[in-house]
N, C-alpha and C positions, 0 to 999 in steps of 0.2 A: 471411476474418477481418475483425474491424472496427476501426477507425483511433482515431486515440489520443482523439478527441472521445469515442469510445464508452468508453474506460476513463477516464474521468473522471468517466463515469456511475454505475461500478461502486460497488459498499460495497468496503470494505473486506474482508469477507468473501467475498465475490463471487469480487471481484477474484486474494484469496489462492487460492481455488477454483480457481480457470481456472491459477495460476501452476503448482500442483501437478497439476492433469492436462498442462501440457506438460513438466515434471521428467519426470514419469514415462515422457511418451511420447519421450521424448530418451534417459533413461536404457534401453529398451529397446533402441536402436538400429537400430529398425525401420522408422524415417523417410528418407525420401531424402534427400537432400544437401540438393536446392531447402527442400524440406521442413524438415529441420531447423534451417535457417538463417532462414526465416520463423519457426518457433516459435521460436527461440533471440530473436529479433529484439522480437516479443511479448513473450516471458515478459523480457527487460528492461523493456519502458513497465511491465508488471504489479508488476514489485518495484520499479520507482520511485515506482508511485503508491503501492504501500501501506508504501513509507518515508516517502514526504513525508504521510499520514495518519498515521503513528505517531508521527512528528516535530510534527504537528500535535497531537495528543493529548498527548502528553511535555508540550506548548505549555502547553496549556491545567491540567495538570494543575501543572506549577512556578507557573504563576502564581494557585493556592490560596492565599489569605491566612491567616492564624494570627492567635489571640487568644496574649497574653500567656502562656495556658495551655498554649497549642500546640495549640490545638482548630482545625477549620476555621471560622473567622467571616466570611467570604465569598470570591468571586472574584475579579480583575481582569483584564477585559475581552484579550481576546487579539487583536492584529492578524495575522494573517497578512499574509506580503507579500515 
């Protein structure tokens, strides 16, 4: 398995990809101990990164500016951090 520099690499969809085949493979129960405890271990960095993406995007999406109309009239810059 690759280390958390690699899922950092991941998209977001990627990421969610890989989360759901180790659900699945946990939910069989077909994993060893060592084993499921590594994936268990994994599929946590995996749902952190694509919360802290979602969280990023929520970011960027609250910080849409509005015309007086309530139309979008631009954005404001989002730091992460």
């Amino acid at each position: 398995m690759t280390d958390q520099a690699d899922i950092t690499a991941l998209s977001f969809e990627e990421a969610l990809k890989e989360l759901e085949k180790i659900v699945s493979r946990l939910e069989s129960g077909e994993a060893a101990l060592q084993e499921a405890i590594d994936l268990y271990e994994r599929g946590d960095q995996l749902r952190r990164q694509c919360a802290a993406r979602l969280d990023a995007a929520q970011a960027r999406i609250d910080a849409i500016r509005t015309d007086a109309d309530g139309r979008a009239a631009g954005t404001t810059p989002f730091a992460a951090g």
